[in-house]
C-alpha positions in Angstrom: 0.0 0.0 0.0 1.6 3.1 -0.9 0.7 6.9 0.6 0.4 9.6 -2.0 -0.5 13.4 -1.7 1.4 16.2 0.2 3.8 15.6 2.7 3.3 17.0 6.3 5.5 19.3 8.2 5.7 19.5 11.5 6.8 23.3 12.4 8.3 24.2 15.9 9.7 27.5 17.5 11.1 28.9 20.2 12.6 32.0 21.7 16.3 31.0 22.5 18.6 27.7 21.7 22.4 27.2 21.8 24.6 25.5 19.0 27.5 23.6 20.4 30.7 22.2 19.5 31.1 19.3 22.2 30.7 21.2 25.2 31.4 24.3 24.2 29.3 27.3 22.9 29.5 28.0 19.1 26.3 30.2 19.1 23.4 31.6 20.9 20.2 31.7 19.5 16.8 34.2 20.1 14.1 33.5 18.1 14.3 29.9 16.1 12.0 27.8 13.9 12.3 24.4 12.9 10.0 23.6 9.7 10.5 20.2 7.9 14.7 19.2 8.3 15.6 22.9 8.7 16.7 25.6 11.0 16.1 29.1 11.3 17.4 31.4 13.5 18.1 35.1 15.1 21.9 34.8 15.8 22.7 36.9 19.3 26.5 35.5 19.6 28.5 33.5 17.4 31.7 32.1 17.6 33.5 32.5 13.9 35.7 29.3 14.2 33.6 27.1 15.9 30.6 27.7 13.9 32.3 26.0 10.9 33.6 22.5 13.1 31.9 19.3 13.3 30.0 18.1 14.8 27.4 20.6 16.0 24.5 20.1 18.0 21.2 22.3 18.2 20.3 22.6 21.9 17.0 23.8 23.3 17.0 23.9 27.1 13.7 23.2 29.2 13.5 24.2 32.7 12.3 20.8 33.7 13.9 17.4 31.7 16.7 16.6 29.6 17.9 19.1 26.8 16.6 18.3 23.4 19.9 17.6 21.0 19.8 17.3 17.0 22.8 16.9 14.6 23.6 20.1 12.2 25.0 20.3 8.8 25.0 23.0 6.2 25.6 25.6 8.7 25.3 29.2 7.4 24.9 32.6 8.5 24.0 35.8 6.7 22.8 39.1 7.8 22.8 37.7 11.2 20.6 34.8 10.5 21.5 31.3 10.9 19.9 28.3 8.8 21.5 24.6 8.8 20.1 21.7 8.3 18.6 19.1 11.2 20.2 15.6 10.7 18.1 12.8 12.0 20.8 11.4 14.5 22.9 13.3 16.9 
């Protein structure tokens, strides 16, 4: 049986996120949106050399639970907006 028509996206945002590189800060985020397998973001602080290793992580912090984590790649900024692309493993 095969499903045909338009594909869903599920669209999320939020008001601030970190990228890291291990441990280590490679970007704060304000306002973000995830729609489909990509990132968009407001870009308050970036580090320049970080921001181009591997492997990043997209971290949204909750004030209760464990941190959600997803794998990046395609990382760019412009005009002080980020977009990358969410990788389905971290």
């Amino acid at each position: 049986m095969a499903v045909e028509g338009a594909r869903h996206r599920i669209v999320i945002e939020g008001i601030g996120a970190t990228i890291r590189l291990g441990y280590q800060k490679a970007a704060d985020l304000g306002a973000w949106r995830v729609e489909g397998d990509w990132l968009t973001a407001d870009v308050r602080m970036v580090d320049a050399f970080r921001i181009t290793q591997t492997p990043l992580l997209f971290e949204i912090v909750y004030p209760d639970g464990p941190p959600t984590r997803r794998a990046l790649a395609d990382v760019s900024i412009a005009a002080g907006r980020l977009s990358a692309r969410l990788l389905r493993h971290a």
